[in-house]
C-alpha positions as CSV (number, residue, x, y, z in Angstrom):
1,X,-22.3,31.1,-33.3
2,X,-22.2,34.9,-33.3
3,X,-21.9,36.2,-36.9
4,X,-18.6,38.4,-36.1
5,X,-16.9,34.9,-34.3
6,X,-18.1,33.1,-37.2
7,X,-16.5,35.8,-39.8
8,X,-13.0,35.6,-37.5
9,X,-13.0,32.0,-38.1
10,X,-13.7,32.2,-42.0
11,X,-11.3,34.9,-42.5
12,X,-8.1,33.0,-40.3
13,X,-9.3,29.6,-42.2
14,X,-8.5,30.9,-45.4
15,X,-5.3,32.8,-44.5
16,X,-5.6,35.3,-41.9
17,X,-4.0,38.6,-43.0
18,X,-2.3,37.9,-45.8
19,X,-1.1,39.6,-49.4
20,X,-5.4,40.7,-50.0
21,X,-5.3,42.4,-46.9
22,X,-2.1,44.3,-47.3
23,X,-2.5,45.0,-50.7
24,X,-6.1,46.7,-49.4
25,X,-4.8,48.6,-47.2
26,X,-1.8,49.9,-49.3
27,X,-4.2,51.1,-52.1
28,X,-6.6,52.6,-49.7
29,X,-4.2,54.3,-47.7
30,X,-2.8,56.1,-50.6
31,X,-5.9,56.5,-52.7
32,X,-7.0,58.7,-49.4
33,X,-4.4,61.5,-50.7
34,X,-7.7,62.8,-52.9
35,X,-9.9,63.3,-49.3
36,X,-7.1,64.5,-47.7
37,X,-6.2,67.3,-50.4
38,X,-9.5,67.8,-51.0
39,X,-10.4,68.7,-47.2
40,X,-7.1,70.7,-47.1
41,X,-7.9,73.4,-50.1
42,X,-9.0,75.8,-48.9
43,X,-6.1,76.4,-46.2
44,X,-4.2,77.5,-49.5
45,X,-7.2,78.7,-51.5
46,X,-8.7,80.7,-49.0
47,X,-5.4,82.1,-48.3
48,X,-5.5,86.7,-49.0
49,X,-2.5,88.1,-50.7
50,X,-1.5,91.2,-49.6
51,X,-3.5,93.8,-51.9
52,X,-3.6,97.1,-52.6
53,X,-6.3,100.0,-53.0
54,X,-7.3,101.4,-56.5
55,X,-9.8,103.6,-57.1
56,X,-10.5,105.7,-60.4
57,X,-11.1,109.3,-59.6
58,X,-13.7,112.0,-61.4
59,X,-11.0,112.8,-64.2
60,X,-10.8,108.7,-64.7
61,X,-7.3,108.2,-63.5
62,X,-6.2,105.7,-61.7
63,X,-5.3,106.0,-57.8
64,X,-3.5,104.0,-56.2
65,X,-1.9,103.3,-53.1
66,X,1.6,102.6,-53.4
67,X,2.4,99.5,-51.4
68,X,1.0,96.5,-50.4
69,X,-1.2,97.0,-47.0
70,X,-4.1,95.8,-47.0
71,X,-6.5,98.8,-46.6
72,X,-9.8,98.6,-47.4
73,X,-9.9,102.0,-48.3
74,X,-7.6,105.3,-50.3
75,X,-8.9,107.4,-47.4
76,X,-10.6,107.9,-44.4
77,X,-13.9,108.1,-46.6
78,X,-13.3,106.4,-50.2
79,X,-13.2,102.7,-50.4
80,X,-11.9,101.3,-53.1
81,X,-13.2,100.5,-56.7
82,X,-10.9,97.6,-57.0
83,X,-7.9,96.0,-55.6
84,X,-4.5,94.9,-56.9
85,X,-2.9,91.7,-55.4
86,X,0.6,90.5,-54.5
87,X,1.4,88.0,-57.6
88,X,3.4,85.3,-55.3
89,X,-0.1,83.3,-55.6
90,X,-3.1,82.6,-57.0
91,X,-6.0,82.4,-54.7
92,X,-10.0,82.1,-54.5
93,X,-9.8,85.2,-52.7
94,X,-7.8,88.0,-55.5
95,X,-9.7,85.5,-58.4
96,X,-13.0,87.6,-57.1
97,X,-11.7,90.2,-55.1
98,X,-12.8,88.5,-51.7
99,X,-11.5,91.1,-49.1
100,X,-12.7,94.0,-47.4
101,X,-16.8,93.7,-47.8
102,X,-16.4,90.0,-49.3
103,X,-14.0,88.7,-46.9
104,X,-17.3,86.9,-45.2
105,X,-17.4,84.7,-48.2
106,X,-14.4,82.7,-47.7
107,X,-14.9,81.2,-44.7
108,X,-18.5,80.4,-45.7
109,X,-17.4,78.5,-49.2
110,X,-15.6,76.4,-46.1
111,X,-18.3,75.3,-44.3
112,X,-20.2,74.6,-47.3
113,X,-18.3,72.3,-47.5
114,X,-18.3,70.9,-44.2
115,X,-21.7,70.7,-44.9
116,X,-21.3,68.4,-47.2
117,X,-18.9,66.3,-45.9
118,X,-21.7,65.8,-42.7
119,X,-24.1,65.3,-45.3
120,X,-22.1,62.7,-47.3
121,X,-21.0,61.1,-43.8
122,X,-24.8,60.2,-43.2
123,X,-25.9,59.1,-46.4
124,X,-22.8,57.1,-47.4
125,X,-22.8,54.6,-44.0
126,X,-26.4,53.6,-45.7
127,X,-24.7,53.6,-48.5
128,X,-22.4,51.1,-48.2
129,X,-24.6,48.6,-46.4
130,X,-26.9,48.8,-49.8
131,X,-24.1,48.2,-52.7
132,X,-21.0,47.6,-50.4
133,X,-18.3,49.3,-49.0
134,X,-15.8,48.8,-51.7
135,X,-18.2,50.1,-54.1
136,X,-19.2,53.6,-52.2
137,X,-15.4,54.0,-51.3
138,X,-14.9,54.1,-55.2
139,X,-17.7,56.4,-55.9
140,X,-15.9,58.7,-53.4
141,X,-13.2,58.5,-55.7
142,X,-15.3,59.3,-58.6
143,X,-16.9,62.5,-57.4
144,X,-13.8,63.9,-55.9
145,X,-12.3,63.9,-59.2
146,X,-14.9,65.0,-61.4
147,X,-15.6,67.5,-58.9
148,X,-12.3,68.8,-58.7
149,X,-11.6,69.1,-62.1
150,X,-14.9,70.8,-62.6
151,X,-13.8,73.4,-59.3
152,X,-11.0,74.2,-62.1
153,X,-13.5,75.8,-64.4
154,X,-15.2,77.7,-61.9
155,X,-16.2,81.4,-63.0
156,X,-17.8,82.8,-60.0
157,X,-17.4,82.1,-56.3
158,X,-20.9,80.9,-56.2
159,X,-20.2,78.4,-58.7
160,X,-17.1,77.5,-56.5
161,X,-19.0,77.2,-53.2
162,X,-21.6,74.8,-55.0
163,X,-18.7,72.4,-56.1
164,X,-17.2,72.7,-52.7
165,X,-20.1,71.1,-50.9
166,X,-20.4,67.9,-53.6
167,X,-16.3,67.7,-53.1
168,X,-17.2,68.1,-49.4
169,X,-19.8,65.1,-49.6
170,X,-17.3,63.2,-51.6
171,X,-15.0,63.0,-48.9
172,X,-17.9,61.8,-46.0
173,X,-18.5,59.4,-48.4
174,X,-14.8,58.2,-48.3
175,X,-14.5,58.7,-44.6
176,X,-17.2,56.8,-43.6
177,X,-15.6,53.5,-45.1
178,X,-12.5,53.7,-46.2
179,X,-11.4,52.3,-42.7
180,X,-14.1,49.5,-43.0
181,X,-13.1,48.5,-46.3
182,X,-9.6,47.5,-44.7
183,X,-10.5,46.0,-42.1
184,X,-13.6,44.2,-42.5
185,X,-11.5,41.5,-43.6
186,X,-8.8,41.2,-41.9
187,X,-8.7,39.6,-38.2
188,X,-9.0,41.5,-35.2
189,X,-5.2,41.3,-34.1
190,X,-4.6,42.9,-37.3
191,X,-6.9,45.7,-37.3
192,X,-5.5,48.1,-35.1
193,X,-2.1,48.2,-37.0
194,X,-3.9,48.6,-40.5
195,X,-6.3,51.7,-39.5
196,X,-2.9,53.6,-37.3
197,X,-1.0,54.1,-40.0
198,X,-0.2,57.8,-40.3
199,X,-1.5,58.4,-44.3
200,X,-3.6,61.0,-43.7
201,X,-0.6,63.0,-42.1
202,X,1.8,62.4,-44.4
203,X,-0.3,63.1,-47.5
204,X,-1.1,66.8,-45.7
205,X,2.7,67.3,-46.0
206,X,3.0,66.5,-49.1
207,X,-0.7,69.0,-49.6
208,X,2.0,72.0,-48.4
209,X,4.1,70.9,-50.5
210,X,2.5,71.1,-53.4
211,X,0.7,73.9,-52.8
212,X,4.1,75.4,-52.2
213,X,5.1,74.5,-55.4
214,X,2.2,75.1,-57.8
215,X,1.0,78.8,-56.5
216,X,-2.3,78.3,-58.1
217,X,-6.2,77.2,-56.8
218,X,-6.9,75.6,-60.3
219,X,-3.6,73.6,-60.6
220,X,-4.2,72.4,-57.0
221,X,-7.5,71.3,-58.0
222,X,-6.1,69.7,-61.5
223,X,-3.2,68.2,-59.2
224,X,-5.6,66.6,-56.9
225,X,-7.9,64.9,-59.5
226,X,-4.9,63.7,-61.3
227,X,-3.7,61.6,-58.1
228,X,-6.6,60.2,-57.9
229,X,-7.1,58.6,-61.3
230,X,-5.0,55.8,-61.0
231,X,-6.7,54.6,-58.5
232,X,-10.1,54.2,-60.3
233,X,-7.6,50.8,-62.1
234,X,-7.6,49.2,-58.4
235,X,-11.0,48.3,-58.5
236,X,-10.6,45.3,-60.4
């Protein structure tokens, strides 16, 4: 008997889709709010407040323009020596002054880590077929925490870009099972109601939400790991 027939029959013997399964795929679900935030950062962290020019003169005043505009420049020939941001949020980008000649940066802390989420994609499929699904879905959880509280402490956007790729790994390696870890029990009638629920949306909302609410790159990052805490108690 084929091994998957064989599995359909063990798993409808002792119950079919029962409370396990549900309860699986209620904790999975939401434990998936830490990927989900963690891949949606740097739509709010990335984000540039409007700024200003400054830029001290021979004498050692202060110049400045006087409102908000976004010039990388006081004139047609003096760029500036520093900038001064809007204070409706705190971002990656007036943290180090990432405009102008740095703007580059930004998107490239992004697809650092997209980097590592490819990176943690391939190595976590391997992964889970070594130690198990449920116990590479839970090291997910682990290094998107640690690595988001660490993000918090970040002093240089270097720093910052090298935590983004291990966050970045941390959700291939939660993206590459999660949906496995639900269903690999659970018979095949089943599967397709489990894996379409719309989690990953919803927690997104409630990403803008928060984000809306806290103003701040390190409170996001503090916010995220904090979800995901409780979750480390579901393994048992």
């Amino acid at each position: 008997m084929p091994y998957n027939v064989l599995l359909e029959d063990i798993i409808r013997d002792v119950g079919g889709c029962g409370r396990f399964q549900w309860i699986t795929a209620i904790i999975v679900h939401a434990s998936t709010c830490i990927a989900s935030w963690s891949m949606l950062a740097m739509t709010f962290n990335g984000q540039q407040p409007d700024f200003m020019c400054s830029k001290t003169d021979i004498g050692n005043s202060s110049v400045n323009q006087s409102v908000f505009d976004n010039v990388c420049h006081v004139n047609q020939t003096d760029n500036c020596d520093d900038y001064i941001f809007n204070d409706d949020a705190n971002t990656v980008v007036n943290e180090w002054n990432l405009v102008c000649e740095s703007k580059w940066i930004v998107s490239m802390i992004t697809t650092i880590q997209m980097a590592g989420d490819l990176v943690g994609c391939f190595f976590s499929g391997h992964l889970g077929d070594m130690i198990g699904r449920k116990t590479t879905f839970f090291l997910s959880l682990i290094i998107l925490i640690l690595f988001n509280i660490i993000a918090y402490f970040s002093i240089n956007w270097q720093m910052y870009a090298a935590v983004r790729f291990v966050i970045g790994m941390g959700i291939g390696f939660l993206l590459t099972v999660y949906n496995i870890v639900m269903t690999e029990f659970t018979p095949t009638k089943w599967r397709h109601i489990i894996i379409a629920v719309p989690a990953w949306a919803v927690e997104g909302g409630m990403f803008a939400l928060a984000c809306w609410g806290l103003r701040d790159w390190r409170n996001i990052h503090l916010a995220t790991a904090a979800i995901g805490l409780p979750f480390l108690l579901t393994f048992w």
